[in-house]
C-alpha positions in Angstrom: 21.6 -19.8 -16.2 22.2 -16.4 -15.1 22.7 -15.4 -11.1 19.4 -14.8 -9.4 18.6 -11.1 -8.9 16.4 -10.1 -6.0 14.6 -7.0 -6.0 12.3 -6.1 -2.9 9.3 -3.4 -3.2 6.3 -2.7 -1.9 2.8 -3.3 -3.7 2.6 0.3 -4.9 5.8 0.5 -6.1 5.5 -2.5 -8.5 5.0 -2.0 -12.0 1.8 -3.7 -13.6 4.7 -6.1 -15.9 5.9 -7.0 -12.4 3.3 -7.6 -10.5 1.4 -9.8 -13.5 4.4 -11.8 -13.3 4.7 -12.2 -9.5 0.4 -12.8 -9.2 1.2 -15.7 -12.3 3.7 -17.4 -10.5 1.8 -17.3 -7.4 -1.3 -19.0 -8.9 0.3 -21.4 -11.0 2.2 -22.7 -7.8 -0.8 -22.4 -4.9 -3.6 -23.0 -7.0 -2.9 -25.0 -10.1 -0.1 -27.3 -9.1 -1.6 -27.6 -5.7 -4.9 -28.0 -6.5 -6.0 -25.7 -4.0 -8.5 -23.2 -4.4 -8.2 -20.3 -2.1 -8.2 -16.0 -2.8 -4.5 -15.6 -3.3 -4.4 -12.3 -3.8 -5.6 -11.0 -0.6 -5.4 -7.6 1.5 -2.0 -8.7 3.1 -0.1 -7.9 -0.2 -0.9 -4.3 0.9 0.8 -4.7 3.8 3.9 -6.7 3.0 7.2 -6.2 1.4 7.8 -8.5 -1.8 10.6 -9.9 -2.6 11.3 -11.0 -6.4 14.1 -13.6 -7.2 14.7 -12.7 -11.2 16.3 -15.1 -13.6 17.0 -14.4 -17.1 13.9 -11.5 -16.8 11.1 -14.6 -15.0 10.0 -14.8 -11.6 12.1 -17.4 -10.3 11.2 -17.1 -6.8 9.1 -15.1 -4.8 7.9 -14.2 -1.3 6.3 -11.5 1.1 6.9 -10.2 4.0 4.0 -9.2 6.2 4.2 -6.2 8.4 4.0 -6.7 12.3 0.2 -6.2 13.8 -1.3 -7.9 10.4 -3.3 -11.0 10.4 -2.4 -14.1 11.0 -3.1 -17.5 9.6 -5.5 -17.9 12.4 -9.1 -15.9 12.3 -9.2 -13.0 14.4 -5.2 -13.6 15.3 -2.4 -11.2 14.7 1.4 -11.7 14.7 2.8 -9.4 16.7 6.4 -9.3 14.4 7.2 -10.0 10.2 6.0 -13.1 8.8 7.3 -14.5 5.8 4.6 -16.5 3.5 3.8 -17.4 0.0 7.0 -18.5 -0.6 7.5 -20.4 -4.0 10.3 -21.4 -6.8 8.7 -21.6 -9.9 8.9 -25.1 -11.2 11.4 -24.1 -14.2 13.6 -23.2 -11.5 13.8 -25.4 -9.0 16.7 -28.4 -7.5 19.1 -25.0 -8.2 19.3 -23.9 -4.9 17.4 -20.8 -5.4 14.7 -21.5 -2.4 17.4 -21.3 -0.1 18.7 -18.0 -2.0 15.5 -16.3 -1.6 15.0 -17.7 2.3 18.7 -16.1 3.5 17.6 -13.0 1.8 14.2 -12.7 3.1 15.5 -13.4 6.5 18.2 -11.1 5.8 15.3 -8.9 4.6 13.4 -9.0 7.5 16.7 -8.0 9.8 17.0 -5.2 8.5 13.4 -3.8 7.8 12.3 -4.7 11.6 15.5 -5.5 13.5 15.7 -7.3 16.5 11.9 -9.1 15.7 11.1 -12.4 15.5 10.0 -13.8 12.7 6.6 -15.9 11.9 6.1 -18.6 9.1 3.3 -20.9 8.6 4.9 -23.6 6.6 3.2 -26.3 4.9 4.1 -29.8 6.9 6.4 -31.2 3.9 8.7 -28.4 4.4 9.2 -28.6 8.3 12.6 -29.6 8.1 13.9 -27.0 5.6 12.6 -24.4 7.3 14.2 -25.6 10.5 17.3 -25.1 8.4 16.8 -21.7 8.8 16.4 -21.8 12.7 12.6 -21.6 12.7 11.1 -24.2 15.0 6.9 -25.6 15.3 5.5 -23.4 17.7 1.8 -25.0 17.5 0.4 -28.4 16.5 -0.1 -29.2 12.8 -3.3 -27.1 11.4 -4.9 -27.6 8.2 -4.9 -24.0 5.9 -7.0 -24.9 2.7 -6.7 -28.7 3.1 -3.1 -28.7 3.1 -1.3 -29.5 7.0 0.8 -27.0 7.7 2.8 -25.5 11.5 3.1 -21.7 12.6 6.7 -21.5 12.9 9.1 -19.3 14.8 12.5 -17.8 14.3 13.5 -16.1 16.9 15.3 -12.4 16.9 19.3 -12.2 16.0 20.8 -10.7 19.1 23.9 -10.0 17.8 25.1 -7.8 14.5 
């Protein structure tokens, strides 16, 4: 297998090609293999950065970064810094390592494009302790986002370079 190649861009700056993948690996993750029905592609992509993790030419891995100010989880609640959702490895891909890949660089991602910000996640409950890998901690009380239990997570700002 060939080295995963990230690429970030924002909605506008996505080809059609690229964006029919990413929007395909999204619903065949979140809807089909979840079972969940839900709008996936909503107005946040507008305001987010997405980041692509390319294998071989496929989506490996994917996620989006929302811009501060944007809705939240939460009806009628905004985060205040980035938050970093839709996060997937595509199911050819995965037990390589390539989740954690893509959450250094979207972390690294988010460093860079809003430094010294927080960042927000609202991670499904399975993956509590993988994202606590990453220094996020629960903020709130388990929630239930389209039937599935899930905590608003919080990584706080790097202070240092």
């Amino acid at each position: 297998m060939s080295p995963i190649r990230f690429r970030w861009a924002r909605l506008l700056d996505m080809s059609a090609h690229e964006l029919h993948a990413v929007m395909a690996a999204r619903e065949s993750v979140f809807i089909v293999e979840q079972n969940c029905p839900y709008l996936d592609a909503d107005a946040l992509d507008r305001h987010s950065w997405h980041l692509t993790g390319s294998v071989d030419g496929a989506v490996a891995a994917y996620l989006r970064v929302v811009d501060p100010g944007h809705k939240s989880v939460h009806p009628g609640e905004y985060y205040a810094e980035p938050s970093i959702g839709r996060v997937l490895t595509a199911q050819a891909f995965r037990r390589r390592g390539l989740g954690v890949a893509l959450m250094d660089e979207g972390i690294a991602g988010c460093e860079r494009l809003f430094p010294g910000q927080g960042i927000r996640i609202s991670a499904q409950s399975y993956l509590l302790a993988f994202y606590q890998s990453f220094g996020f901690r629960a903020v709130d009380d388990e929630y239930l986002e389209d039937g599935i239990k899930h905590y608003e997570m919080f990584r706080e700002a790097r202070t240092s370079p």
